[in-house]
N, C-alpha and C positions, 0 to 999 in steps of 0.2 A: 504494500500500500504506500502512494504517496500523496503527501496534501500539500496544495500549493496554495497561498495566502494569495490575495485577489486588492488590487488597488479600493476597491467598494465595500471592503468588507468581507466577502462571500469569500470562499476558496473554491477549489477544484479537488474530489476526491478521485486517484488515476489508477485502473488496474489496467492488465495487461488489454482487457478488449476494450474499453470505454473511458471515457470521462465524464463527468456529472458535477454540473455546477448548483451548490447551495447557496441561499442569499441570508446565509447566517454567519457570524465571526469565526466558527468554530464547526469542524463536525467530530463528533463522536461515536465510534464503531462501535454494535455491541455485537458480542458472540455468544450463543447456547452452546456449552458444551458437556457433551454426556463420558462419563464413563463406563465399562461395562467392569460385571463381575471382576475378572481377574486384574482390572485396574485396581479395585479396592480391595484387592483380596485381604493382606495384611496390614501392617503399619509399615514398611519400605513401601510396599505399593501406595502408600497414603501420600510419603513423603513424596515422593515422583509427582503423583498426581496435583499436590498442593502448588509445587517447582511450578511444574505448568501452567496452571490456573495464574499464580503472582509474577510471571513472565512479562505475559499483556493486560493491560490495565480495560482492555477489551473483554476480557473473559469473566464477567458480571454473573451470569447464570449457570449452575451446574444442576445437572442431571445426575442422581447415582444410584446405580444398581446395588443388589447385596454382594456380601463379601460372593467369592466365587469359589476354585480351588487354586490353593496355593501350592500344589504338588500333583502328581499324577493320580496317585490313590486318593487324596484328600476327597470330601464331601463339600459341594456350594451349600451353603447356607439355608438357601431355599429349598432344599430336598431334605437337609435336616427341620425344615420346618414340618416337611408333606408328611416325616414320617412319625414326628407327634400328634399329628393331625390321624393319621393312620390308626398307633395307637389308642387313642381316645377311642375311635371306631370301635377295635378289637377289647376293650373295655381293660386295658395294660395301664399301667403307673407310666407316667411322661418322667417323673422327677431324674434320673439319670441321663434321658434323652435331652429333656431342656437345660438341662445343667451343662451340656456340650458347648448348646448354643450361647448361653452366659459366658460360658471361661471365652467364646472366641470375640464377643465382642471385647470382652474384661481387657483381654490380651489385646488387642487395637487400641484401648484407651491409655493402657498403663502403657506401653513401646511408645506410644506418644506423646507422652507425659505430661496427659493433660489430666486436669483437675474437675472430672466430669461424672458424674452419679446416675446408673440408667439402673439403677435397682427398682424403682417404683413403675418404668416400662414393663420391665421382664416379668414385676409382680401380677401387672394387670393383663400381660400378654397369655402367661400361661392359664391365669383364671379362667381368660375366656376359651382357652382351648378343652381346658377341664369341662370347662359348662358347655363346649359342641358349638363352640362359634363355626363359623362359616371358613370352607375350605381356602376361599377366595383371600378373607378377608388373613388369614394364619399364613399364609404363603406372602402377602405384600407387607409382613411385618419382617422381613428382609431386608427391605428397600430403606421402612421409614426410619430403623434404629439405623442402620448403618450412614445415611445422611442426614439422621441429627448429630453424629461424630463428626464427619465430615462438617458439615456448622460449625459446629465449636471450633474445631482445629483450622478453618480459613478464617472465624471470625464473620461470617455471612448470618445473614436470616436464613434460619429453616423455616418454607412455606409446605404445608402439609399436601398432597398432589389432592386430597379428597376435598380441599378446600375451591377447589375451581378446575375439577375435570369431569365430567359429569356422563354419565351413560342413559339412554332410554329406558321404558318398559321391557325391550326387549334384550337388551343388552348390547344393546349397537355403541357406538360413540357419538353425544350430541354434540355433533362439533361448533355448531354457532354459539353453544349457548356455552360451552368451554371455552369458546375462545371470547369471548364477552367479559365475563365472567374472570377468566384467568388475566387477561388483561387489564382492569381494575386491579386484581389482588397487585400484580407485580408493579403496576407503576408505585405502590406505596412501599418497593423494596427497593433499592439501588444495586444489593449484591443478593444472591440467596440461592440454597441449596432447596431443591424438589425432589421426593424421590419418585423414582421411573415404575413403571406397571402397573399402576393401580390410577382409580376413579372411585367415584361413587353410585352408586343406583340412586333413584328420585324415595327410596323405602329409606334410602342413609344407611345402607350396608354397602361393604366392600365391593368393588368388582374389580378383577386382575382384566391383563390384556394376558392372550397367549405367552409363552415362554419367547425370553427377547422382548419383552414389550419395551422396556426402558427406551428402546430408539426410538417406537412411535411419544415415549410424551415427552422426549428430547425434543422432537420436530411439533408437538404440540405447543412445548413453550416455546419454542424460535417465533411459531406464528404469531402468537398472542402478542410479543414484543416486539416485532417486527425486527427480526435480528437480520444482520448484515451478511453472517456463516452460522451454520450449525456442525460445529465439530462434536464428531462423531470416535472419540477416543475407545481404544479396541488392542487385541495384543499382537497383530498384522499389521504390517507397513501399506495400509490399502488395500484394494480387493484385485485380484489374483486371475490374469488370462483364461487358468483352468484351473483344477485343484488338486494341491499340492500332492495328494494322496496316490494321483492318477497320473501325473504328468511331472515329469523331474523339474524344481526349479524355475516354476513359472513365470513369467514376466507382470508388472505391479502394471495398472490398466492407471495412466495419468490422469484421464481426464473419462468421463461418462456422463450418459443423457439419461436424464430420469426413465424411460422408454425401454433404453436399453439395459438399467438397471434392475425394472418390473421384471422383462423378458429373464433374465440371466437368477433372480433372486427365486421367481417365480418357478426356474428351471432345477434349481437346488443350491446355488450359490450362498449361502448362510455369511457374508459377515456382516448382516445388516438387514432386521427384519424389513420383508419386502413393502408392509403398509404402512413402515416408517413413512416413507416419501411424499404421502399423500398431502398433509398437512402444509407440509413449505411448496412442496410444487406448484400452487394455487400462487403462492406469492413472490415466485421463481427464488425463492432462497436458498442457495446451494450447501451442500455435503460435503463436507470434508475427511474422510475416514484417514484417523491419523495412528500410529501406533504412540503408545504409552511410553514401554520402553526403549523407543527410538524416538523422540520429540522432533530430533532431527533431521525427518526423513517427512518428505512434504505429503505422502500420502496418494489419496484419489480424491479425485473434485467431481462430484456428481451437480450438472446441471442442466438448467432447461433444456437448453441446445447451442450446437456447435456447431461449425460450418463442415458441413460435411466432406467438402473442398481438401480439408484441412487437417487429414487424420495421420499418426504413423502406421497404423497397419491398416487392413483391408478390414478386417473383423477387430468386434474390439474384446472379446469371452466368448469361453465355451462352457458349459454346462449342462446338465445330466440328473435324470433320474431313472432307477428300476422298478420293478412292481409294476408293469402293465400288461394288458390285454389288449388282442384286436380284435374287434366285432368285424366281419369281413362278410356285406350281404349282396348278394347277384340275384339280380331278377333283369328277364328282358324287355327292352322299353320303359325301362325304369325313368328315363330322364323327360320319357311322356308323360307319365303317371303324376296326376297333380294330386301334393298330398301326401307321396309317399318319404316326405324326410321329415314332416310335422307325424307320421306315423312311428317312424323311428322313435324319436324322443320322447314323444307322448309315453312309448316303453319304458323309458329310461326313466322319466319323471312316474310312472306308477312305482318305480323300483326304488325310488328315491336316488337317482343315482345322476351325476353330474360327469360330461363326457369333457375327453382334453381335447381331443382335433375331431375334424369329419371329413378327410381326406374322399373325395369321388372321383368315379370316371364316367359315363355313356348308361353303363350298365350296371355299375358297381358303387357301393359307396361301406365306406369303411367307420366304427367309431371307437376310438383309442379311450378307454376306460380303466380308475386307477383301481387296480387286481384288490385292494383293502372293501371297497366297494363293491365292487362286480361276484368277486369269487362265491361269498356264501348266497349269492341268487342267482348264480349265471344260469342254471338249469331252466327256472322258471323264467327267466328273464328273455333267453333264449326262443323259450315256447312261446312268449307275451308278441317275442318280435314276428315270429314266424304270422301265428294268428291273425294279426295284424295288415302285414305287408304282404303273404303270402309267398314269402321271396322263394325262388328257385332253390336259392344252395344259400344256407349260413355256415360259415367256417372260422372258427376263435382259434388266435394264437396265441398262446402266454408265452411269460418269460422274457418281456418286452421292454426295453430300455429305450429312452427316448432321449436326445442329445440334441441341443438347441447350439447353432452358431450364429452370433448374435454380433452385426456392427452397422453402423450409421454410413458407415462407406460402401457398404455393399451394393446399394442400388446405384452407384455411381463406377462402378467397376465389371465389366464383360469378363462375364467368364467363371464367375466366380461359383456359381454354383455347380458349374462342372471341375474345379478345383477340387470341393468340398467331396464330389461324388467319386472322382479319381483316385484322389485319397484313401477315401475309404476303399472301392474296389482294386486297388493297389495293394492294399493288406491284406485281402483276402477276405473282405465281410463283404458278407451278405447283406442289401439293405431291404430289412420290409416295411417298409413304410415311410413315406415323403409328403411335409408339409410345408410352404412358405406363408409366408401372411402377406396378403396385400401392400404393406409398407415396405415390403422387399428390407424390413428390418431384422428378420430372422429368418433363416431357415431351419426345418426340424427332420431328424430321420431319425426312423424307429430300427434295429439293431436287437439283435439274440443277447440278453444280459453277459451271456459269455463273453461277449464281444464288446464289452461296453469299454472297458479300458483301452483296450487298442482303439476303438475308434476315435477317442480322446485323442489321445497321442496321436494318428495318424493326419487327423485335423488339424492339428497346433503346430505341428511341425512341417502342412504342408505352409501355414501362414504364418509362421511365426521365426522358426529356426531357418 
């Protein structure tokens, strides 16, 4: 960032793609920034995390998740919550079980050597586990004790997240009236600690987001303040070509479009839950996934959009998921037949069952459905379809891996998805199944699980190495 002082008063705030002129004396940046679990794991991870925060006088909002694991075998915090909660269930004494969770905050507070008392927390946390509090509400008492610590030791306000995030009747997120709401609270805070994954119901009990929620109310309070970045602190130097697991030493993805980060997060990519994005995209405020213990490594910039002119590689990630089926149904004169793809689904929807692609041809039309779903009704599901559409031949393949390669550059480049296919039949797979989306932003091919790693690799290195 640079600020240039203005003969009028105003300056110029300058990043690398724009300038923007304010008609004020001053401007002032502010930043959300979240860390996850194993940022706060310990008190060294605390200290790291504080360093950063007192760096830029920009970094006003923190987000914090519960401690996480601080070693390989260790337990996150929050699963030592699930399993008092458990307990209770199975009608067992918690007092050894919660007594864990005491010594690990205890030990955060004493390594930090602060002067800080959460006895009267833990007394009223485990009462209500005893009395059958709610699963929801026992799992976000992760978050809150762990960034009332975090308070004390930055010297920030702790604002409770239940105080201004708010969910429907049914459990959705109200997002106008959170961000209304949350908006108000924080203008009366200047610095302050929120913890991450929880809300409230309109009944005033708990309600968690899915595991990883902390990114989504990281990017809820960026909204509400209208922050400038949402650093998105994590223990990776950014999000990762392909995954580590599958592909040697992957290349760190500089720059990504909200779009392309759906596709790829959506696809199985995990360093940054996928409905984070929702909340700031609305007000193009960018992503920063930074790593913790690398402060010095710039990370990935997730934003609006990029000139697609303007990329280093042709794709920008790849990613992957197994566990599927292919519904594969041929009838002749199908593509005359009015009716018969609202008859498909109509299937699907008696089944309760939500399909990933509908890949057709002339006479054939295919639906890619996730096997966790499909499998305990395929039988009748199968019979529902037949019924139905009358189809000539229905034929299900399992064992189905589906691999998305995902870049902004690709509609701009010939050739490219003959690359993609080369590749793969260069190695020797087999592909059953091909889907592109309209925005020529992805393509997808479905592959025998067996095959799943090599197809990764045979991908990345036909674009990448």
């Amino acid at each position: 960032m640079l600020i240039i002082p203005k003969n009028n008063g105003s300056i110029s705030y300058v990043t690398l793609e724009n300038t923007i002129i304010f008609d004020k004396g001053y401007l002032e940046m502010v930043k959300v920034v979240k860390f996850g679990g194993s940022s706060l794991a310990d008190a060294e991870q605390f200290k790291k995390v504080a360093e950063i925060i007192k760096s830029e006088d920009s970094r006003r909002y923190v987000v914090a998740s519960a401690p996480g694991k601080r070693y390989d075998d260790d337990i996150k915090v929050t699963d030592m919550l699930y399993s008092c909660y458990k307990l209770v269930k199975e009608n067992k004494d918690i007092d050894e079980a919660f007594k864990l969770i005491e010594d690990r905050y205890n030990g955060i507070i004493k390594d930090l050597g602060l002067d800080f008392w959460l006895q009267p927390e833990f007394d009223r946390i485990k009462n209500a586990i005893v009395h059958h509090a709610g699963r929801d509400y026992i799992a976000s008492r992760g978050e809150y004790l762990n960034s009332m610590i975090l308070a004390k030791y930055l010297g920030y306000d702790f604002v409770d997240a239940e105080e201004g995030i708010f969910f429907t009747e049914n459990g959705v997120l109200d997002t106008e009236k959170t961000n209304e709401e949350l908006t108000k609270i924080l203008k009366e805070h200047t610095h302050a600690v929120v913890p991450g994954f929880y809300g409230v119901m309109p009944n005033g009990t708990i309600k968690t987001f899915s595991r990883g929620g902390s990114d989504i109310t990281g990017s809820i309070v960026a909204r509400a303040i209208g922050a400038d970045i949402y650093e998105n602190w994590t223990d990776v130097s950014g999000m990762l070509m392909a995954d580590p697991r599958c592909v040697k030493n992957p290349k760190v993805i500089n720059t990504i479009t909200y779009a392309e980060l759906r596709e790829l997060a959506y696809m199985g990519a995990t360093v940054m839950h996928e409905d984070a994005i929702f909340p700031v995209r609305e007000k193009g405020i960018p992503i920063n996934i930074r790593n913790t213990n690398k402060p010095e490594d710039a990370g990935t910039m997730i934003v609006s959009k990029v000139d697609s002119n303007k990329v280093d590689t042709v794709i920008t990630g790849i990613a992957g998921k197994k566990g599927f089926s292919v519904i594969s149904i041929e009838k002749s004169m199908m593509n005359a037949e009015i009716g018969f793809g609202r008859k498909v689904l109509e299937a699907l929807e008696n089944h309760k069952i939500c399909f990933e692609h509908l890949p057709s041809g002339i006479d054939t039309m295919s639906v890619v459905v996730n096997d966790n779903d499909f499998l305990p009704v395929k039988e009748t599901l199968i019979a529902d379809i037949q019924r139905k559409t009358k189809a000539d031949n229905i034929s299900v393949y399992n064992g189905i891996a589906l691999v998305a390669v995902v870049g902004r550059g690709m509609a701009g480049v010939k050739g490219t998805a003959g690359r993609v296919f080369g590749a793969i039949g260069n190695a020797g797979i087999n592909i059953r199944m091909i889907d592109q989306g309209s925005s020529e932003l992805n393509i997808i091919v479905g592959v025998a699980e067996d095959d799943y790693v090599k197809t990764l690799e045979a991908i990345y290195n036909e674009f990448v190495k």
